[in-house]
MARBA-3410 file (N, C-alpha, C, O; in Angstrom, 1 decimal):
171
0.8,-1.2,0.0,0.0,0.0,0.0,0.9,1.2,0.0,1.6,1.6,0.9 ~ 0.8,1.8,-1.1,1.3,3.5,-1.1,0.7,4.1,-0.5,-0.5,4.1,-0.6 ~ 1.5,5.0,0.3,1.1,6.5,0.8,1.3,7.8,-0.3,2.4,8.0,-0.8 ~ 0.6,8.1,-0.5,0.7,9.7,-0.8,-0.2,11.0,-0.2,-1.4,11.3,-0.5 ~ 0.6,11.9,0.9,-0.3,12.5,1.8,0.3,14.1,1.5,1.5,14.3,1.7
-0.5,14.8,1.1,-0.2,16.3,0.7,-1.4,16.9,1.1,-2.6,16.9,1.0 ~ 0.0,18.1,1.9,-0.4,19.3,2.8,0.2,20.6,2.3,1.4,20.8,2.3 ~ -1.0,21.7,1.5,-0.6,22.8,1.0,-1.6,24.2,1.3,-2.8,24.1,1.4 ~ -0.8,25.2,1.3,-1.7,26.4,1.8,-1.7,27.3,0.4,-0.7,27.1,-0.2 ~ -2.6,28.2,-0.2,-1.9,29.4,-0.8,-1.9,30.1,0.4,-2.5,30.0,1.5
-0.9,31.3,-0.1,-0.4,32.3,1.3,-0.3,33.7,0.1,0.3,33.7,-1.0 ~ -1.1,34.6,0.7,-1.0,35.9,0.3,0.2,37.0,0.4,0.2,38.2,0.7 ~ 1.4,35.9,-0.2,2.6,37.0,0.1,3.5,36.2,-1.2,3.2,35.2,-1.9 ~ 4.5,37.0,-1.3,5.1,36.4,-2.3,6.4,35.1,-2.4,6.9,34.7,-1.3 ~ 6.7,34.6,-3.6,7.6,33.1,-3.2,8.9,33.8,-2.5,9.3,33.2,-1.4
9.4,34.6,-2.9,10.0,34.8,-2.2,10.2,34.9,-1.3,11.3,34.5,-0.9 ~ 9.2,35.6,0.0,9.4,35.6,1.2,9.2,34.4,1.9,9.8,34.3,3.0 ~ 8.1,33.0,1.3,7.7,31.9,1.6,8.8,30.9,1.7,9.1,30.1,2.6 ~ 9.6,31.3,0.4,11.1,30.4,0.3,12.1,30.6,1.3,13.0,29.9,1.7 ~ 11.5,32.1,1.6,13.1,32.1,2.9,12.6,31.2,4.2,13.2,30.7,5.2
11.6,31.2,3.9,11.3,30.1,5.2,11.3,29.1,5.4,11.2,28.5,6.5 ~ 11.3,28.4,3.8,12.2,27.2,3.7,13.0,26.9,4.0,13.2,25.8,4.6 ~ 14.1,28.2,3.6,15.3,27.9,3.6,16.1,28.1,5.2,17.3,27.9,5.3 ~ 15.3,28.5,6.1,15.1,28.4,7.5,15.1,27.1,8.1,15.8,26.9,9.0 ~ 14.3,26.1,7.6,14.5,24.6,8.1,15.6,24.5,8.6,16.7,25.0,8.2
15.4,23.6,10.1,16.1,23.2,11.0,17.4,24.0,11.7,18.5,23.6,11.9 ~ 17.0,25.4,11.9,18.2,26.7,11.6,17.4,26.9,13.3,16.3,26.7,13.7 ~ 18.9,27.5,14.2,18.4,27.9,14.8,17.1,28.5,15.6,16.6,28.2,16.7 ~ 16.8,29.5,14.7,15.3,29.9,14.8,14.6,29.7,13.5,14.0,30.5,12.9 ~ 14.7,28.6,13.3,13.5,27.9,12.2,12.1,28.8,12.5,11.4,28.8,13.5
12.1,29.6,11.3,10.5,30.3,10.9,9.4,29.1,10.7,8.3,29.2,11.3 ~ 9.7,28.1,9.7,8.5,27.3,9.5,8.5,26.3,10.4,7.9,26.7,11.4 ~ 9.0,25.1,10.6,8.9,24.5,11.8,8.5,24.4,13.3,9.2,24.6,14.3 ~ 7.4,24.0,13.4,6.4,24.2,14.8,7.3,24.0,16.2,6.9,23.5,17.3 ~ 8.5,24.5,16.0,9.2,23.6,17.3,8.7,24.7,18.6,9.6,25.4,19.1
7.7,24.7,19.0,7.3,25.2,20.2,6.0,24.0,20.4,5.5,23.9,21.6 ~ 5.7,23.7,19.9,4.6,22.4,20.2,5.1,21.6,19.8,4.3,20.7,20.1 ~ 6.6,20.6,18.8,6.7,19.7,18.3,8.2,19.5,18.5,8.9,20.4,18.7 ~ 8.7,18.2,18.5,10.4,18.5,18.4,10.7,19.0,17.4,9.9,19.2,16.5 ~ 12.0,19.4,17.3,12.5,20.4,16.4,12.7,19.8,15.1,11.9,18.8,15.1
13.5,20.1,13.7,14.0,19.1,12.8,15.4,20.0,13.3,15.9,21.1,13.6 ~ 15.8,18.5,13.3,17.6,19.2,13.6,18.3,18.1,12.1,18.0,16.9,11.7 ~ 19.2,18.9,11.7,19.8,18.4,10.7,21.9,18.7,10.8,22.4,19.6,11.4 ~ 22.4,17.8,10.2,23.6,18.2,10.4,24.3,17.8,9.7,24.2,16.6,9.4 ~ 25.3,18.7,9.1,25.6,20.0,9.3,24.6,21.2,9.0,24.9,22.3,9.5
23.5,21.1,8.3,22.5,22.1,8.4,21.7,21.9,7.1,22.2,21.0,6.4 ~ 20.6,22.5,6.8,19.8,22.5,5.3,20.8,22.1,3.9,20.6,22.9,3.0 ~ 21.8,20.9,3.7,22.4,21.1,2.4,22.3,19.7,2.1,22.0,18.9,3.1 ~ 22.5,19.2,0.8,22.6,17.8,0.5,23.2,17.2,1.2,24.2,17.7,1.6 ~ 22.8,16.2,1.6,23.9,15.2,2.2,23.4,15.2,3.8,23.6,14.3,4.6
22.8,16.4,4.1,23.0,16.8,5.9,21.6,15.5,6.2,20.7,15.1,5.5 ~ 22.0,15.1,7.5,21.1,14.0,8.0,20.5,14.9,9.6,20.8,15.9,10.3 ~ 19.4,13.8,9.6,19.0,15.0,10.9,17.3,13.9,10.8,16.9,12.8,10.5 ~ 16.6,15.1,11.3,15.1,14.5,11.4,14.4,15.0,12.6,15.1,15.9,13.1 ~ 13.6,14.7,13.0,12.4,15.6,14.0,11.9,14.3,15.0,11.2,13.6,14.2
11.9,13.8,16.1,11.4,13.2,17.2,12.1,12.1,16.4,13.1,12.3,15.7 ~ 11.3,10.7,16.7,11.8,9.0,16.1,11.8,9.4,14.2,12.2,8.4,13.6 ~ 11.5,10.6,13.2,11.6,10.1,11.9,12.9,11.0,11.7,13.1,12.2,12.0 ~ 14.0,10.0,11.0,14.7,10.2,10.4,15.1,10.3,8.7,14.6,9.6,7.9 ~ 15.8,11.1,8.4,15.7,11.6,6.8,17.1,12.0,6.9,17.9,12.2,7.8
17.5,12.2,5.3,19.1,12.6,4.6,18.3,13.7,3.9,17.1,13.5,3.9 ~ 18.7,14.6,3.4,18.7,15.4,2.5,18.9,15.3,1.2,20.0,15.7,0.9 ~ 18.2,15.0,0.2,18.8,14.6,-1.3,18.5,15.3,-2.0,19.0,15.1,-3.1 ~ 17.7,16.5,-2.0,18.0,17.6,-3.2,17.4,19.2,-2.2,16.8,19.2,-1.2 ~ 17.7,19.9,-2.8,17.8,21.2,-2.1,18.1,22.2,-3.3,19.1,22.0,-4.0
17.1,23.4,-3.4,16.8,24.2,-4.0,16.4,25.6,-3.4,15.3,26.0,-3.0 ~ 17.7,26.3,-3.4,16.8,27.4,-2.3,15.7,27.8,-2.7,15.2,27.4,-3.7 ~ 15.0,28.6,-2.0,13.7,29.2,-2.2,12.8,28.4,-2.6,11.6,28.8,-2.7 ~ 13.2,27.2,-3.0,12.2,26.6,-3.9,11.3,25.1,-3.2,10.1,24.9,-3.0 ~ 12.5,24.3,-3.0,12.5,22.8,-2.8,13.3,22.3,-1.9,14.5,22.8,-1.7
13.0,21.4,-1.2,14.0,20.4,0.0,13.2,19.3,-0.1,12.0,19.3,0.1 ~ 14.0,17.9,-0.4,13.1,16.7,-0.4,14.5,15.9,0.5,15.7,16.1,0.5 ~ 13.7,14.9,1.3,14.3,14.3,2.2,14.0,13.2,2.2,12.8,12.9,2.4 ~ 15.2,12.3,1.8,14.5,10.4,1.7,14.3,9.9,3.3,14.9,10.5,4.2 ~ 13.7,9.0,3.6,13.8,8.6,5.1,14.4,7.6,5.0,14.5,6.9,4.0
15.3,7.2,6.5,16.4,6.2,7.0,15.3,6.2,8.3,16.0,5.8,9.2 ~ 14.3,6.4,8.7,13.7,6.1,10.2,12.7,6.2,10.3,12.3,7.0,9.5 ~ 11.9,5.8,10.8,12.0,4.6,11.9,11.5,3.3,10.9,10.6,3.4,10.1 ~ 12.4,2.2,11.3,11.9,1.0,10.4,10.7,1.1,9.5,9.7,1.6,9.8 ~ 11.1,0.4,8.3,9.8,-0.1,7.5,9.1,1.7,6.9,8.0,1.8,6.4
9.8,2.7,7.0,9.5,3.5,6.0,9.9,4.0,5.0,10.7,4.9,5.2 ~ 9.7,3.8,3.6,10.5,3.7,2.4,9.8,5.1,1.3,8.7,5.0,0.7 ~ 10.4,6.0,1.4,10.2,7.2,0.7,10.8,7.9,1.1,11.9,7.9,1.7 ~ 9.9,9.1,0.5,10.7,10.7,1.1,9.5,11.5,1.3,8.3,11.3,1.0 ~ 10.1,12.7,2.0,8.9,13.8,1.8,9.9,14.9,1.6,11.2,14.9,1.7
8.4,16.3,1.0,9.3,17.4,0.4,8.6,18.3,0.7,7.5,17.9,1.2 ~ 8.9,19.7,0.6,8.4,21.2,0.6,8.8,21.8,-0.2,10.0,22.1,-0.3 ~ 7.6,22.2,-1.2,8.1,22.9,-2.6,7.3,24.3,-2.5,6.1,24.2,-2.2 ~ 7.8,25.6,-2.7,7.4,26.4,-3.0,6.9,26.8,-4.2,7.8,27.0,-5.1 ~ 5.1,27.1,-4.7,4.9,27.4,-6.0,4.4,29.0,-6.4,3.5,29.5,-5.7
4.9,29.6,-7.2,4.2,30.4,-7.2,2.9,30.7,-7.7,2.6,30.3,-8.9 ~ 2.1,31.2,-7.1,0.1,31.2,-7.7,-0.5,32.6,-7.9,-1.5,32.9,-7.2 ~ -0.2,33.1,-8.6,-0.1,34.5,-9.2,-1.2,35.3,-8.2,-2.0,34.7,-7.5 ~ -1.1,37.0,-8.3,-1.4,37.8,-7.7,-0.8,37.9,-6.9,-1.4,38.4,-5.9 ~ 0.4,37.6,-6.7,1.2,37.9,-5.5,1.5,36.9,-4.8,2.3,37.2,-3.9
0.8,35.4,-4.7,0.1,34.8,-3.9,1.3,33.8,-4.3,1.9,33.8,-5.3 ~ 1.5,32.7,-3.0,2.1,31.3,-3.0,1.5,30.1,-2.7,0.8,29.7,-1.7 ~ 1.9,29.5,-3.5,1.5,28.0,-2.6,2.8,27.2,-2.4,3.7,26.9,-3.2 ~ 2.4,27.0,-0.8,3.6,25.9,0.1,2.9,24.7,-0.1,1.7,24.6,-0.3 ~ 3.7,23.7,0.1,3.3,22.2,-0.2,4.2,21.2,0.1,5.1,20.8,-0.5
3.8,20.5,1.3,4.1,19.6,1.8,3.8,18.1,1.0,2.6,17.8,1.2 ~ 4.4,17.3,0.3,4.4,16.3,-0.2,4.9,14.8,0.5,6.1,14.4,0.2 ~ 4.2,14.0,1.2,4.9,13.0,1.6,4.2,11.4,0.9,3.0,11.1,0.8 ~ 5.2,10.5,0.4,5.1,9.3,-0.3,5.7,8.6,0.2,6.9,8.7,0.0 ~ 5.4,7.7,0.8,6.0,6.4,1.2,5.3,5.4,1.4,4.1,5.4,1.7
6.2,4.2,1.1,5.7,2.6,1.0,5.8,1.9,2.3,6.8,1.2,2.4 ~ 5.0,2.2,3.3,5.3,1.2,4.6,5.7,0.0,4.5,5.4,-0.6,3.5 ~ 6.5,-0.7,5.5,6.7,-2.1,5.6,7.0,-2.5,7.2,7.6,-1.9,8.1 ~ 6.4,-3.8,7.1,6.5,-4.2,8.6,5.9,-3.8,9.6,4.7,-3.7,9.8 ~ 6.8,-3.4,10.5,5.6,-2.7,11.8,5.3,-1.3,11.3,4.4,-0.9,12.1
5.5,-0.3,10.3,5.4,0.4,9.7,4.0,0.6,8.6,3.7,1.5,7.8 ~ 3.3,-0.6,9.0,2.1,-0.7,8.0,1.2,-0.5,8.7,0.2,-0.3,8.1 ~ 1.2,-0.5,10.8,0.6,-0.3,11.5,0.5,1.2,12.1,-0.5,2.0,12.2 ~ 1.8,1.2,12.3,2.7,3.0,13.1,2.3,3.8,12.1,1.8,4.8,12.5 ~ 2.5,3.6,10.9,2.2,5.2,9.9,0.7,5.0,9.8,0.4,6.1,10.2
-0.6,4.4,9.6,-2.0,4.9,10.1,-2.5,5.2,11.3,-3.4,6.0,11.4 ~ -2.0,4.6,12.6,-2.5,4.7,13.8,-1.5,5.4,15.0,-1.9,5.5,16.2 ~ -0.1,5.9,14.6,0.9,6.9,15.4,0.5,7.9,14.5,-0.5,8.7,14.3 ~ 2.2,7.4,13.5,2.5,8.8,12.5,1.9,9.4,12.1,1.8,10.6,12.6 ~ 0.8,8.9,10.9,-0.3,9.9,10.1,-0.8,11.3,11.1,-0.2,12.4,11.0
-1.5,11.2,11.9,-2.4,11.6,12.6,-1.1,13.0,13.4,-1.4,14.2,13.7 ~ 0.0,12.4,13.6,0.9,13.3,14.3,1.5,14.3,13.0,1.8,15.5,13.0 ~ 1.6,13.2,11.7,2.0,14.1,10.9,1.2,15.5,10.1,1.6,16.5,9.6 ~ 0.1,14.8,10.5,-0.7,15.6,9.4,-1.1,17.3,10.5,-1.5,18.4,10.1 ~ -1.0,16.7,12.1,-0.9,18.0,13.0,0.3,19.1,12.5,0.3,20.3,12.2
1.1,18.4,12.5,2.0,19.0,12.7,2.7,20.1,11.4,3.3,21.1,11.5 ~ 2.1,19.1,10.2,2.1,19.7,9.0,1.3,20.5,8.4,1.4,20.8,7.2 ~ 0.1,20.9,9.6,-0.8,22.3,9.2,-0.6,22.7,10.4,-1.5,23.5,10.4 ~ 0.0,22.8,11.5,1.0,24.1,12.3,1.7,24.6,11.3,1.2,25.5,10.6 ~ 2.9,24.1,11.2,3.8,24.7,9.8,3.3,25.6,8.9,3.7,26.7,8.7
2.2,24.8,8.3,1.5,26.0,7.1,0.8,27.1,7.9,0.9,28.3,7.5 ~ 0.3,26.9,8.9,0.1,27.9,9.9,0.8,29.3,9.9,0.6,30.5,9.7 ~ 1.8,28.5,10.3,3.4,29.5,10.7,3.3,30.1,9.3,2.8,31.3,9.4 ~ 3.6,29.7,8.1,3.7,30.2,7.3,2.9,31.4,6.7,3.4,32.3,6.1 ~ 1.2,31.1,7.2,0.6,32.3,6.6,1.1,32.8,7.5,1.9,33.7,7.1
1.0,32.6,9.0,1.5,34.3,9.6,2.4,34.3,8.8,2.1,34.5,7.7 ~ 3.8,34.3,9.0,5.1,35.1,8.5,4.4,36.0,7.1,4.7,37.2,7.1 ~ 4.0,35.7,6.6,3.1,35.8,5.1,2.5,36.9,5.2,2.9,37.8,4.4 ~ 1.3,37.3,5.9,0.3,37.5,6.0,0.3,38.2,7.7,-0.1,39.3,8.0 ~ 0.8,37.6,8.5,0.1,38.8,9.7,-0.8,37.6,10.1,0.1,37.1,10.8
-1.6,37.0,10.1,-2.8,36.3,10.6,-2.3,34.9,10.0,-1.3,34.5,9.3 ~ -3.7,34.3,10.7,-3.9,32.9,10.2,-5.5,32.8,9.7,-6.3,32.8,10.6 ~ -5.7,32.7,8.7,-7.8,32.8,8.5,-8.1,31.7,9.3,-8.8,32.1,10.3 ~ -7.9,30.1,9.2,-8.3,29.2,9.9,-7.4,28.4,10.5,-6.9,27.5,9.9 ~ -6.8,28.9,12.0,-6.0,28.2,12.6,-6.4,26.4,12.8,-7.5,26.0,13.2
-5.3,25.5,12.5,-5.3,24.2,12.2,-5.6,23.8,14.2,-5.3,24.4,15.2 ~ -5.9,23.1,14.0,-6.9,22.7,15.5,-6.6,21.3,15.6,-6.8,20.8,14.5 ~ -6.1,20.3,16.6,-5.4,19.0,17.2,-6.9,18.5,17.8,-7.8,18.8,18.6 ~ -6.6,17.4,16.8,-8.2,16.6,17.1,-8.0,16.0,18.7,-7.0,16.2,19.4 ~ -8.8,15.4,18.9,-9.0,14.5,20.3,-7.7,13.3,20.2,-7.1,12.9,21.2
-7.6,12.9,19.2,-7.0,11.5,19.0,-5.2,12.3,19.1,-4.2,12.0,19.9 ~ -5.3,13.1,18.3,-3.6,13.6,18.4,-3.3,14.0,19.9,-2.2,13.7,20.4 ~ -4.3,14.9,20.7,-3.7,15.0,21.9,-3.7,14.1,22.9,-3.1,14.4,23.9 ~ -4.3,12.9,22.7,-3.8,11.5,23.5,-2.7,11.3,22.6,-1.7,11.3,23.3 ~ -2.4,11.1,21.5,-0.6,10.4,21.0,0.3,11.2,21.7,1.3,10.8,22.2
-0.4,12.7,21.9,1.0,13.6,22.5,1.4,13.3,24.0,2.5,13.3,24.5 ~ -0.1,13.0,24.7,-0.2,13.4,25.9,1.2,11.4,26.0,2.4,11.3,26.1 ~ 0.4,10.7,25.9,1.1,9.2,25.6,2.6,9.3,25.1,3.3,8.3,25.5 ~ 3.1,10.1,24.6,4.4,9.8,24.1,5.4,10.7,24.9,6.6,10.6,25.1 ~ 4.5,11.6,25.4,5.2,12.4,26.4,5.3,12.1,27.7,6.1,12.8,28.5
4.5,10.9,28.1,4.7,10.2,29.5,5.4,9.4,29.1,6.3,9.3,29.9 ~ 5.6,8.2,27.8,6.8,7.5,27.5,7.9,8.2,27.3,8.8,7.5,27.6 ~ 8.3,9.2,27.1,9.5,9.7,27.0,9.9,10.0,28.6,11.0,9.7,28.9 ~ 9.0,10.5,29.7,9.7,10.9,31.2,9.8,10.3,31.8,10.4,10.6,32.8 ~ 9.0,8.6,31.4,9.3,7.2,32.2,10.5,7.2,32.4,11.2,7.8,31.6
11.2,6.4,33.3,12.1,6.0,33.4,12.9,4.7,33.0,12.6,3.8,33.8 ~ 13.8,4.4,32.1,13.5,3.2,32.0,13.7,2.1,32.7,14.7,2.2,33.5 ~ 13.1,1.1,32.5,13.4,-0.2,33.3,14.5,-1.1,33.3,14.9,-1.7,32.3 ~ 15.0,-1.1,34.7,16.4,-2.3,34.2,15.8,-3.7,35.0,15.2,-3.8,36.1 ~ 16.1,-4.5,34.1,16.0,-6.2,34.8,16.9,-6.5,35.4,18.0,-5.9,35.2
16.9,-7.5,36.5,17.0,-8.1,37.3,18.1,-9.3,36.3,18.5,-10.3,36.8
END
């Protein structure tokens, strides 16, 4: 079973200013990137081919990068996910942009489970904050702020008590 899951806003400002906020990814003060509700994307050595990095358990490489334009990232994490995802900036005349989040991947293994009933649900939160962020930067406002269903704030509340557990040593 293929995934193909795409998340895009038009934004009432121009590519240019959209693009610099691409080109923001995983930067200290990352513009687009929800890292005040979400982990961060940390990448290293920083936004360029080759740099590795990723955001909470998903891991990704960097394989093409286009300022202003494009960044697509194959995944190496978490098991059994086989694709990439990308952020392309288009431009949509009158001044206007469209950002676009594209993700494709072919699950496998426990990964046929975790990407409809974890991932999806966390990704798709997290990937209309982002566009969020973006119309502000854009725009000053947000017309319809993206809102965390019931189901995402149990994965959060859940992963956030697995992470402060402590773990267990055997005997």
């Amino acid at each position: 079973m293929a995934v193909r899951n795409v998340h895009e806003r038009r934004i009432a400002a121009p590519p240019e200013l959209i693009g610099a906020l691409l080109d923001g990814l995983a930067s200290e003060d990352d513009p687009l990137w929800p890292v005040a509700d979400w982990p961060g994307m940390r990448l290293e050595p920083g936004l360029a081919v080759g740099a590795a990095g990723g955001h909470g358990p998903v891991r990704y490489t960097v394989v093409a990068y286009e300022p202003g334009r494009e960044v697509r990232f194959r995944f190496t994490g978490p098991s059994g996910f086989d694709g990439h995802h990308e952020f392309t900036v288009h431009p949509a005349g009158d001044g206007t942009t469209l950002l676009r989040h594209t993700l494709l991947l072919v699950p496998h293994g426990p990964a046929r489970l975790t990407w409809p009933l974890f991932f999806r649900p966390l990704h798709d939160a997290v990937l209309e904050d982002a566009l969020d962020r973006a119309e502000r930067a854009g725009t000053g406002t947000v017309a319809r702020p993206a809102r965390w269903s019931p189901y995402v704030r149990l994965l959060r509340t859940a992963a956030r008590k697995a992470r402060r557990r402590p773990a267990e040593h055997g005997s």
